[in-house]
C-alpha positions as CSV (number, residue, x, y, z in Angstrom):
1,X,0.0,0.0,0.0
2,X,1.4,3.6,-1.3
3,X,1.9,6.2,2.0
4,X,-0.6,8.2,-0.4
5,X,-3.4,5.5,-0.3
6,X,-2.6,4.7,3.5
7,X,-3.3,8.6,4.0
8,X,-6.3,8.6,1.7
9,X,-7.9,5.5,4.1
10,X,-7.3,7.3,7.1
11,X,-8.9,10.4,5.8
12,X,-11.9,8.5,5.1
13,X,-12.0,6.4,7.9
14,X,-12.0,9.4,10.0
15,X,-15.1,10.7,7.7
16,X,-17.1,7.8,9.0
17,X,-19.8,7.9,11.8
18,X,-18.3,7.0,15.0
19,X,-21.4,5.1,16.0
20,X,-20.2,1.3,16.4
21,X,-22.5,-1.4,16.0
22,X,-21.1,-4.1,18.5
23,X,-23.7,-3.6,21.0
24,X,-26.3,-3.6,18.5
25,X,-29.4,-6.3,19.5
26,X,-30.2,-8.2,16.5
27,X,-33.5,-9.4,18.3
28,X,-34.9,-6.0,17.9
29,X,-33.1,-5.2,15.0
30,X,-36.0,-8.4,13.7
31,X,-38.7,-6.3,15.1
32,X,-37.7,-2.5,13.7
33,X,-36.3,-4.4,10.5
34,X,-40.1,-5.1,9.2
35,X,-40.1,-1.9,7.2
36,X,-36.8,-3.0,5.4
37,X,-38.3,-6.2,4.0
38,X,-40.4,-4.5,1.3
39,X,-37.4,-4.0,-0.5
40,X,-34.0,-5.2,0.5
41,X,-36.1,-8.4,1.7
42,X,-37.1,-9.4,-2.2
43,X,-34.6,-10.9,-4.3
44,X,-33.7,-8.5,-7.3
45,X,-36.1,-5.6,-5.9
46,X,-35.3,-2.6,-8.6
47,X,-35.7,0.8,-7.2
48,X,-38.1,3.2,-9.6
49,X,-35.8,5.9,-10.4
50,X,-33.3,5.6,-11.0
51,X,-33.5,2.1,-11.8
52,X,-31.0,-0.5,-9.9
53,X,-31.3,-3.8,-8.0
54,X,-31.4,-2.6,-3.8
55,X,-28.4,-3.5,-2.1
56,X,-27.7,-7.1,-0.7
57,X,-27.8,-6.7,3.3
58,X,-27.1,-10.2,4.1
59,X,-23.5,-10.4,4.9
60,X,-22.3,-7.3,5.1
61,X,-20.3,-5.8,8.3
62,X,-22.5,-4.3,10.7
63,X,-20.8,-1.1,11.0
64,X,-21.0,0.0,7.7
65,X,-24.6,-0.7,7.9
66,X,-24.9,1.7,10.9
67,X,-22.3,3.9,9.0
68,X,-24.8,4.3,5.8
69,X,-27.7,4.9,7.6
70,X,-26.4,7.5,9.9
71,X,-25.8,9.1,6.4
72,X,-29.1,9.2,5.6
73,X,-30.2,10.3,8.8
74,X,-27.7,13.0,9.0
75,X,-28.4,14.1,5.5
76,X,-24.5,12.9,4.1
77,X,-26.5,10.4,1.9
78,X,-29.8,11.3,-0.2
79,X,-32.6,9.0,-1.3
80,X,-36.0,9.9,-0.5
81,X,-36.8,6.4,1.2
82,X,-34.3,5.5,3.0
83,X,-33.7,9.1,4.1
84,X,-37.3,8.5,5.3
85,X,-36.6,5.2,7.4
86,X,-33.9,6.4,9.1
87,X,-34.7,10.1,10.0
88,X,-37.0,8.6,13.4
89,X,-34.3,6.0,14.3
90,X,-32.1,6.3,17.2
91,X,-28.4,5.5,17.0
92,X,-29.4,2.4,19.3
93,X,-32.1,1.4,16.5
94,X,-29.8,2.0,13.8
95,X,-27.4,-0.4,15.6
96,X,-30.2,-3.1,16.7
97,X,-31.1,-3.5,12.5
98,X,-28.0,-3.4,11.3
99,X,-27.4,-6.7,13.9
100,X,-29.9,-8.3,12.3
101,X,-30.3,-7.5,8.7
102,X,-26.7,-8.3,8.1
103,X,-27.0,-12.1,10.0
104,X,-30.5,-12.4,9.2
105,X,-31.1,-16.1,6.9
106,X,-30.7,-15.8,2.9
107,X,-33.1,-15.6,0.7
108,X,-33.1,-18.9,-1.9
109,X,-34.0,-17.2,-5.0
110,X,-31.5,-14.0,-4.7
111,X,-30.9,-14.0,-8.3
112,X,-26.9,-12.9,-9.9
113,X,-27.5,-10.2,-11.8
114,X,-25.5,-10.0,-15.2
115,X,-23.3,-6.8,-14.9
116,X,-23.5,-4.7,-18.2
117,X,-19.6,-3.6,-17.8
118,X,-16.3,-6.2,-18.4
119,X,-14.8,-7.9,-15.2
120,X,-11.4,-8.3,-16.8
121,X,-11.5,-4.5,-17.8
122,X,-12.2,-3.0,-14.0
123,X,-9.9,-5.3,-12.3
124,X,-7.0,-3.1,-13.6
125,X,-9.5,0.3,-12.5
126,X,-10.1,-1.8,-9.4
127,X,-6.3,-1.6,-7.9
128,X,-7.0,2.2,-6.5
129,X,-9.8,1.1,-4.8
130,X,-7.7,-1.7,-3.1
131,X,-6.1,0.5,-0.2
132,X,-9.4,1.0,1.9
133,X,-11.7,-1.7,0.3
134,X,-9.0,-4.9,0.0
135,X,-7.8,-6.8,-2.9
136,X,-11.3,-8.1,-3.7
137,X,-13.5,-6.0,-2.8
138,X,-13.8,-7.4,0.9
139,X,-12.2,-5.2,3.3
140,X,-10.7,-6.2,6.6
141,X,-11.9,-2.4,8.2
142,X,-15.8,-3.0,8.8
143,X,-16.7,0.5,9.0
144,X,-16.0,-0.1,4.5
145,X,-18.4,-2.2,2.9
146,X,-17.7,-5.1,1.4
147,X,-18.2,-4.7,-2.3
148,X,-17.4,-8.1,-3.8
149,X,-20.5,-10.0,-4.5
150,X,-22.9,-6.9,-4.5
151,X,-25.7,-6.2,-7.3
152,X,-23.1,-4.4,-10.1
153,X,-26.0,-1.7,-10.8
154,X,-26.1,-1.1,-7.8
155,X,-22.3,-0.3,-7.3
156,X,-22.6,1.7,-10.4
157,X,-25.3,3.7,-9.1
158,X,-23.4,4.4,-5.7
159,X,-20.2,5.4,-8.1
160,X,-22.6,7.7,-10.2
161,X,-23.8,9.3,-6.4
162,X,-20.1,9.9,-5.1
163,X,-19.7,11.7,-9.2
164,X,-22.8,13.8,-8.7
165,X,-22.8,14.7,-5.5
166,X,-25.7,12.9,-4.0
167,X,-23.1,11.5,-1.5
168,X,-20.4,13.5,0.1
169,X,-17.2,11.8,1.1
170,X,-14.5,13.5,-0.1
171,X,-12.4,10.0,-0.9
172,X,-15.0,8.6,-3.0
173,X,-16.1,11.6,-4.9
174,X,-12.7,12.7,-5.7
175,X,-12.0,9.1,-7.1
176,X,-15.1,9.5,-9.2
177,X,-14.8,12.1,-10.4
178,X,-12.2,10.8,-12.9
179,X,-14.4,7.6,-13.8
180,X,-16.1,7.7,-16.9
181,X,-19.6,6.3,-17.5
182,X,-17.8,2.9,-19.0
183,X,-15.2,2.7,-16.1
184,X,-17.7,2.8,-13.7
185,X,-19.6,-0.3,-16.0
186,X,-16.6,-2.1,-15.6
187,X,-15.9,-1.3,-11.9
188,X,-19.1,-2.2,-10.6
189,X,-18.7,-5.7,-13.1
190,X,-15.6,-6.7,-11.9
191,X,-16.5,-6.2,-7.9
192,X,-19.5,-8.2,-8.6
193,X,-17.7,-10.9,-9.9
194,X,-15.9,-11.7,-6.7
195,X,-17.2,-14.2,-4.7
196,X,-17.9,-13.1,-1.2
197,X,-21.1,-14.3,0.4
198,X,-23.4,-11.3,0.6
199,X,-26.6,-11.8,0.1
200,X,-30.4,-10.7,0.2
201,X,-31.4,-11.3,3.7
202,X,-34.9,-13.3,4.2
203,X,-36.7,-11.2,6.4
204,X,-38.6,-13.8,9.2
C-alpha cells in the first residue's frame, strides 16, 4: 500500500460515523427491520428511479450498515426512502437493525445479476480502490463495505452518487470524479464478480 493511499484511508476512515455497532441487538433489529423487508427483503427488488437492484444486506459488516444509515439520517447520503426510514431512528435502532439484517437467513431465490460492464477491464480500475476496500472488494476495516459480490447496478449507481454529488465523502467523490460512464460499467462488473457471500437477507 502507497503512504498516499494509507493517507487517503485514514482520511476517510476518520469521515465515517463513529457510531459502532457491536452492542447492537439483533433481536430488535427483527422487530424494527419489518419496514426493510419490502425492499431489501425481495430478491432482485429494482428501485423506480433511478433504476437498480437494492443492495444485498445479508452479509455485510455491521458497522458499515450503521455507517450508511447514519448518512441518511444526518443528510451525508440522499434517497428519499431511505432518508425517510432512518430520519426517526435512534443510533441504538440503527445499531439493533443493522445486527440483524446483516445475519438475518438468505433468501433462496436471490438471483446474480449479469453486470452490463467487463470484469477483466475493471480489475485493472479496481487496484485504487484496493487501499481501503482490500484486494477483492472485501475489506478487513468493517466500517467499509464489502463490495465483492454486491448487485453491479447497484455499485454503479453508488459510483454515479459519489460523481454527482448525491453522496459526500471527499475520498469517494474525488475518485469518481475521474471515472467515466464505462469505467464505472466495468468497476461495478468486476466487484461483482468476486465471490464473497453477501446476500439478500430473508426477512422472518
Amino acid at each position: 500500500m502507497t503512504r498516499l493511499a494509507k493517507f487517503a484511508c485514514a482520511v476517510a476512515l476518520a469521515s465515517v460515523s463513529t457510531v459502532w455497532a457491536q452492542d447492537g441487538n439483533a433481536d430488535n433489529g427483527q422487530a424494527l427491520a419489518h419496514t426493510c423487508a419490502g425492499c431489501h427483503g425481495i430478491p432482485g427488488y429494482t428501485n423506480a428511479y433511478p433504476t437498480f437492484r437494492v443492495p444485498r444486506l445479508g452479509g455485510q459488516h455491521p458497522e458499515y450498515i450503521v455507517s450508511a444509515l447514519t448518512a441518511y439520517k444526518s443528510g451525508q447520503r440522499s434517497h428519499p426512502t431511505m432518508t425517510a426510514q432512518a430520519a426517526s431512528l435512534t443510533d441504538q435502532q440503527i445499531r439493533d437493525i443493522a445486527a440483524y439484517v446483516t445475519q438475518a437467513p438468505a433468501a433462496s431465490d436471490d438471483p446474480d445479476i449479469v453486470p452490463a460492464g467487463d470484469p477483466k477491464k475493471g480489475e485493472q480500475l479496481a487496484q485504487t480502490c484496493t487501499a481501503c476496500h482490500g484486494a477483492t472488494g472485501a475489506p478487513s476495516i468493517t466500517q467499509y463495505p464489502i463490495l465483492a459480490g454486491q448487485h453491479p447496478d447497484y455499485l454503479a449507481h453508488a459510483l454515479n452518487a459519489y460523481k454527482t454529488g448525491q453522496r459526500n465523502n471527499a475520498i469517494m467523490s474525488g475518485f469518481a470524479s475521474n471515472l467515466s460512464k464505462d469505467d464505472i460499467k466495468h468497476l461495478a462488473a468486476w466487484f461483482a464478480s468476486q465471490n464473497e457471500p453477501l446476500y439478500t437477507p430473508n426477512f422472518e
